[in-house]
C-alpha positions in Angstrom: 114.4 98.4 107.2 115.0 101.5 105.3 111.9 102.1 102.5 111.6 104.7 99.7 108.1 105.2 98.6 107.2 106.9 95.6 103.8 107.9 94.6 102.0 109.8 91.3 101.0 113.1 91.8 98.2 112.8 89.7 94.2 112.8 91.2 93.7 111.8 94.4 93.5 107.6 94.0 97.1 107.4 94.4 97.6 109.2 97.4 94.3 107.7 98.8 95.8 104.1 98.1 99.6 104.9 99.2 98.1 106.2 102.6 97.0 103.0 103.4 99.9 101.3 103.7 102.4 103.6 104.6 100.5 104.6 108.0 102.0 101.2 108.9 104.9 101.1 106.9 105.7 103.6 108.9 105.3 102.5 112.4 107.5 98.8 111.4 110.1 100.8 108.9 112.2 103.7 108.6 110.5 105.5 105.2 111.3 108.2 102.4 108.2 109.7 100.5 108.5 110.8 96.9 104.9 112.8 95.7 104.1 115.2 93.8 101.1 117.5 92.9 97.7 115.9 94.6 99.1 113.4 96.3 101.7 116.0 97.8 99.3 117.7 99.1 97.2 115.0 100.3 100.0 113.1 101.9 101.6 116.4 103.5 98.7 116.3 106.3 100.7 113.8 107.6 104.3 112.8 106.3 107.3 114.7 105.3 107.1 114.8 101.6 110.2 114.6 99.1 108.6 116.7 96.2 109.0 115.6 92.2 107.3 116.8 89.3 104.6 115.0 87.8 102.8 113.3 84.3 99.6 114.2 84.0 96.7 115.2 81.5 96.2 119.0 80.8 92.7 119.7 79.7 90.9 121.8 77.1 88.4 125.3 78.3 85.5 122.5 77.4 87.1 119.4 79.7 88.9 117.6 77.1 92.2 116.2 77.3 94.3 118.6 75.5 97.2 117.1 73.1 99.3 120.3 72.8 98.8 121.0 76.8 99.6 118.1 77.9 102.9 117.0 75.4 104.0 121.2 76.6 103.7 120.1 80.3 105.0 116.5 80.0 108.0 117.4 77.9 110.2 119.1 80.2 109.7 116.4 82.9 110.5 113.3 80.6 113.3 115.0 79.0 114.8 115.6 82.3 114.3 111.6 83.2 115.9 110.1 79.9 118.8 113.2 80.5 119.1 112.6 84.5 118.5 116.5 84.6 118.2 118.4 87.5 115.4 116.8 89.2 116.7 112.8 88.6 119.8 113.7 90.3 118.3 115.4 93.1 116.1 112.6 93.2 119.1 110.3 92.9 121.0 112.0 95.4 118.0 111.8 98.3 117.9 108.1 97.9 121.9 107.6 97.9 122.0 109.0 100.9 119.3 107.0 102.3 120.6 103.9 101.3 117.3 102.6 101.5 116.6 98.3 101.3 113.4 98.2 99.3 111.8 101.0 96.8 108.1 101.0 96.2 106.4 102.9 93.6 103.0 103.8 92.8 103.8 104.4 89.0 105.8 107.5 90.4 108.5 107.7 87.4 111.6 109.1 89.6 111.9 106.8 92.4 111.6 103.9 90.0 114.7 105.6 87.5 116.9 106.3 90.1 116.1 102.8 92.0 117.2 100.3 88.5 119.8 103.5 88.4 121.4 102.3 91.9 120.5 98.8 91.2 117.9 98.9 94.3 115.2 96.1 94.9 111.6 97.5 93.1 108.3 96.8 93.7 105.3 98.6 91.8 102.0 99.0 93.1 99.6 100.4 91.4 96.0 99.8 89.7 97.2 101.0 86.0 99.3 97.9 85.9 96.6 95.4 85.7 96.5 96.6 81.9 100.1 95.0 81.4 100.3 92.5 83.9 97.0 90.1 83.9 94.2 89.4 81.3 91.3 92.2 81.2 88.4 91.8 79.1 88.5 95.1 76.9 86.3 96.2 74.1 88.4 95.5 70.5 89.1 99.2 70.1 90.5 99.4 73.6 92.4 96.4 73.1 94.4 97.9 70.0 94.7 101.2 71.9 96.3 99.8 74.8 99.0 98.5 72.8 100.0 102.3 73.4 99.2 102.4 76.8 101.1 99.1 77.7 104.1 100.2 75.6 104.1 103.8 77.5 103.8 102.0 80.9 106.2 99.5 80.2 108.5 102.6 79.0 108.6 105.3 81.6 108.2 102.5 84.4 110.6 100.1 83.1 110.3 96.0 84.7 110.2 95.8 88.4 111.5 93.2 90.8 107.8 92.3 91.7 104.3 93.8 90.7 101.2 94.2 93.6 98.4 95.0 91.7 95.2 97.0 93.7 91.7 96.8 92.0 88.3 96.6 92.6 87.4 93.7 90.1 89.4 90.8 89.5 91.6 90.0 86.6 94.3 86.6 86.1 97.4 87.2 86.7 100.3 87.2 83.8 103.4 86.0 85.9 104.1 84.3 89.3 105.8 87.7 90.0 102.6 89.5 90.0 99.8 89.6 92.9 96.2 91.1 92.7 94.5 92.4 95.5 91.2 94.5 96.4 91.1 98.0 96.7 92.8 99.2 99.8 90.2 101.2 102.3 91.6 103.8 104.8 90.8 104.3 108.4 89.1 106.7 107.9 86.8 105.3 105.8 85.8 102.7 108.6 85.4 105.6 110.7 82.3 106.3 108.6 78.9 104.3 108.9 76.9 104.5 106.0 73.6 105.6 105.6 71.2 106.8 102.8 70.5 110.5 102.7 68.8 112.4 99.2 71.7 114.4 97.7 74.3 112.7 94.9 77.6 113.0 95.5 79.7 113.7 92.9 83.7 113.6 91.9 85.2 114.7 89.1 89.1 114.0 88.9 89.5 117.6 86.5 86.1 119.2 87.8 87.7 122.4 86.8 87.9 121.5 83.2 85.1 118.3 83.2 82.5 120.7 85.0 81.4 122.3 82.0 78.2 124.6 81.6 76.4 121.2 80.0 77.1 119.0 82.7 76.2 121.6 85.2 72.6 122.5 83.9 72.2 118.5 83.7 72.9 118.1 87.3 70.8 122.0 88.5 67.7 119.9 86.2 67.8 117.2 88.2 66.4 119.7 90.9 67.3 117.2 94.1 70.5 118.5 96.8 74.2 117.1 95.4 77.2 118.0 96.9 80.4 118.3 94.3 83.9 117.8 95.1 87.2 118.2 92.7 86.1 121.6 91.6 88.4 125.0 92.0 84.7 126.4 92.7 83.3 126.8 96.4 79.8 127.5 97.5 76.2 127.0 96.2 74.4 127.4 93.0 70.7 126.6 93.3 70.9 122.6 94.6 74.5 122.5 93.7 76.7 122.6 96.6 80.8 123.2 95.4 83.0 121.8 98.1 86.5 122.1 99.1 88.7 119.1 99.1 88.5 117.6 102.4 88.9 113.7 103.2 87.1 113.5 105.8 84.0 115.6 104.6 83.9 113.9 101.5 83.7 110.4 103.2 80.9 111.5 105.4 79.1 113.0 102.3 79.9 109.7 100.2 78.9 107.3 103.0 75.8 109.1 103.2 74.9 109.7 99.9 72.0 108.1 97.7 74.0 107.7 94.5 77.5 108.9 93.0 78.6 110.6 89.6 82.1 110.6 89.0 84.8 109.5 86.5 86.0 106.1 86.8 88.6 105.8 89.4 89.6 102.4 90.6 89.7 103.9 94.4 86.8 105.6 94.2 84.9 103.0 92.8 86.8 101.2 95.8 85.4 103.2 98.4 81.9 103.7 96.8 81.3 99.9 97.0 82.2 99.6 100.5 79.7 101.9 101.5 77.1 100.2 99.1 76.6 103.1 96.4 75.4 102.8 93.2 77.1 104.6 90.9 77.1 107.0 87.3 80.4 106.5 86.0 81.9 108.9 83.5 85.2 107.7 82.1 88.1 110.3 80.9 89.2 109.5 77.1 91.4 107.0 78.5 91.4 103.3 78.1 92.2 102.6 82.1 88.6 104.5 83.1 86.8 103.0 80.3 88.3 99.7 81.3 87.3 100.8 85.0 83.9 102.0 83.6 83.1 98.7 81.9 84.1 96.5 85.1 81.2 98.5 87.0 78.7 97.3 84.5 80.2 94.1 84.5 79.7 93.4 88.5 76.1 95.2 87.7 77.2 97.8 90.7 76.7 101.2 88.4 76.3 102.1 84.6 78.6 104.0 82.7 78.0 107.0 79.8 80.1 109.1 77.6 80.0 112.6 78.7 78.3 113.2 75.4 75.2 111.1 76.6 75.2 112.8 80.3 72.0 114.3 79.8 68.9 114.9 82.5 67.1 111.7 80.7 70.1 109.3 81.0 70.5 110.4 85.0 66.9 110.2 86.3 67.0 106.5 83.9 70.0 105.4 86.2 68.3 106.9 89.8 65.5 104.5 89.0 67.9 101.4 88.9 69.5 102.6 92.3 68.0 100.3 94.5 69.7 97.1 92.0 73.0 98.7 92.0 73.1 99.1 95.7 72.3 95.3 96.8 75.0 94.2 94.5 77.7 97.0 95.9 77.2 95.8 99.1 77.9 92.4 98.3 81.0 93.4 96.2 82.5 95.2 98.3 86.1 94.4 99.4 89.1 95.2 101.0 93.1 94.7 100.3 94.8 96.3 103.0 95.8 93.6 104.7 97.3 91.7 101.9 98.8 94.8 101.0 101.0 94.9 103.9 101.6 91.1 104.5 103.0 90.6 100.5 104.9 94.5 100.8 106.7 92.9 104.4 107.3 89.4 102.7 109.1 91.0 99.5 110.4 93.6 101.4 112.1 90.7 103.5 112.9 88.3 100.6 114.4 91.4 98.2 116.9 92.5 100.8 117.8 89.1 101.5 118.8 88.9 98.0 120.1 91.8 97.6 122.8 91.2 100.7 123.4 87.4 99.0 124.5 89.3 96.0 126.7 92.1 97.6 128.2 89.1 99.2 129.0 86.9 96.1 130.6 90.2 95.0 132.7 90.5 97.3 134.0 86.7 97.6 134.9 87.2 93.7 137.1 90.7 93.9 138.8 89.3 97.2 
């Protein structure tokens, strides 16, 4: 069977969660890859990568999310989607020739145009999608915003044959055409026993713009080893230790860490839990990580603060509740790989099947 995958270029949960799967996609199916960005560059390591352009959040000199940056970077890409510019068709053109049975996409926005545009079975799988497709508790101001959020999804990603949901906590389901799983672990995360060592790992999705001076002399005051990864900065300053992005240095670093910082990524938080860390969530301005944010508090595995509150107080107040965080972590820790793979086959299976019943019906009524 003949797969397209498609998967958003932006941070590295995306590529993290596609790379899962598609290591055995691969070995059972003949598969296209559509990435962009980090998850191009991620997923390169390993598979021949179709490149696309990419959505994503441009930030301020002082790590906010910049309107004018980001509608100036977005722009061009969206208006070449709705106009089936230069990129759609060559998009388009990739996949025609393909022919491919089944298209998956991890909220990658070309794949998913140019599969309703060929009329090609679709299957999303993602984490954003438990916003639209089940019931999530979310604060009152959170639930009015992502009205927006649902509206954009439902926009730029249009409806899809079937929906496979990934996600740390649990949420019900809106439609029979919609399956939650856990997060999906790699192998190389298995690879990785965990211990307990005395530095803090920590992640930020934008480091180069949510590193700030503030947040830095928080975490130099805290005056114990930490070792920081999504940075453009390498090296050491004082007990800060900048690393390059590397998957399987960060593992061992996470796997051995006391605690983690870090925004509010459903596979981080995945991957976190499996290793039984607590963990000092930081959400972006988005209502995704603050829904993220909020489910760590809610399975009492990590706390959450605004950036504004990340202060050397509000840290050392959270180290002393580490040893609570961790026993529940351990015990909510989870994986959905193999679910992933036996509902991806199965639709794969019964879309193609449908898809040949209704090439056939065609031609019966133009003979």
């Amino acid at each position: 069977m003949r797969i397209v995958y498609g998967v958003h270029g932006y941070s590295r949960g995306h590529a993290s969660r596609a790379g899962t799967v598609l290591s055995e996609l691969v070995k059972q199916h003949e598969v296209m890859i559509f990435a962009g960005r980090d998850a191009e560059r991620i997923l390169s390591e390993q598979y021949e990568i179709n490149s696309v352009p990419v959505l994503a959040y441009e930030y301020t000199n002082r790590g906010k999310i910049s309107t004018l940056k980001t509608a100036r970077h977005n722009l061009p890409i969206l208006t070449d989607l709705i106009r089936h510019g230069r990129h759609f068709k060559q998009v388009k053109e990739k996949i025609r020739s393909f022919d491919p049975d089944l298209v998956i996409s991890d909220a990658e926005l070309f794949t998913n145009h140019v599969s309703r545009n060929l009329k090609l079975p679709l299957v999303s799988f993602d984490h954003f999608g438990i916003m639209v497709h089940c019931r999530v508790p979310l604060r009152w101001q959170d639930r009015l915003l992502s009205t927006i959020d649902r509206f954009a999804y439902r926009t730029l990603l249009g409806q899809s044959d079937k929906q496979l949901i990934s996600s740390f906590y649990d949420a019900p389901p809106r439609s029979q055409n919609v399956q939650l799983i856990g997060p999906l672990l790699r192998d190389e995360v298995f690879q990785v026993q965990p211990t307990t060592g005395d530095h803090l790992l920590v992640y930020f999705n934008n480091g180069s713009y949510q590193m700030t001076p503030e947040v830095a002399d928080t975490l130099r005051s805290l005056d114990m080893p930490m070792r920081v990864y999504g940075t453009s900065v390498t090296g050491r300053d004082g007990p800060i230790d900048f690393r390059p992005t590397s998957n399987r240095a960060f593992l061992e670093d996470l796997a051995s860490a006391k605690a983690v910082i870090s925004t509010a990524g459903n596979q981080l938080v995945g991957e976190a839990t499996y290793y039984g860390k607590a963990m000092l969530v930081l959400p972006e301005n988005t209502v995704e990580q603050r829904m993220n944010a909020a489910a760590v508090e809610r399975l009492g595995i990590g706390q959450q603060i605004d950036w504004s509150r990340f202060k050397p107080q509000t840290v050392r107040g959270f180290l002393g509740r580490v040893p609570e965080f961790t026993a529940r972590a351990r015990a909510a820790s989870r994986d959905g790989r193999a679910d992933a793979l036996r509902i991806l086959n199965r639709w794969a299976k019964e879309l193609a099947e449908k898809r040949k019943a209704a090439r056939r019906k065609l031609l019966q009524i133009t003979a």
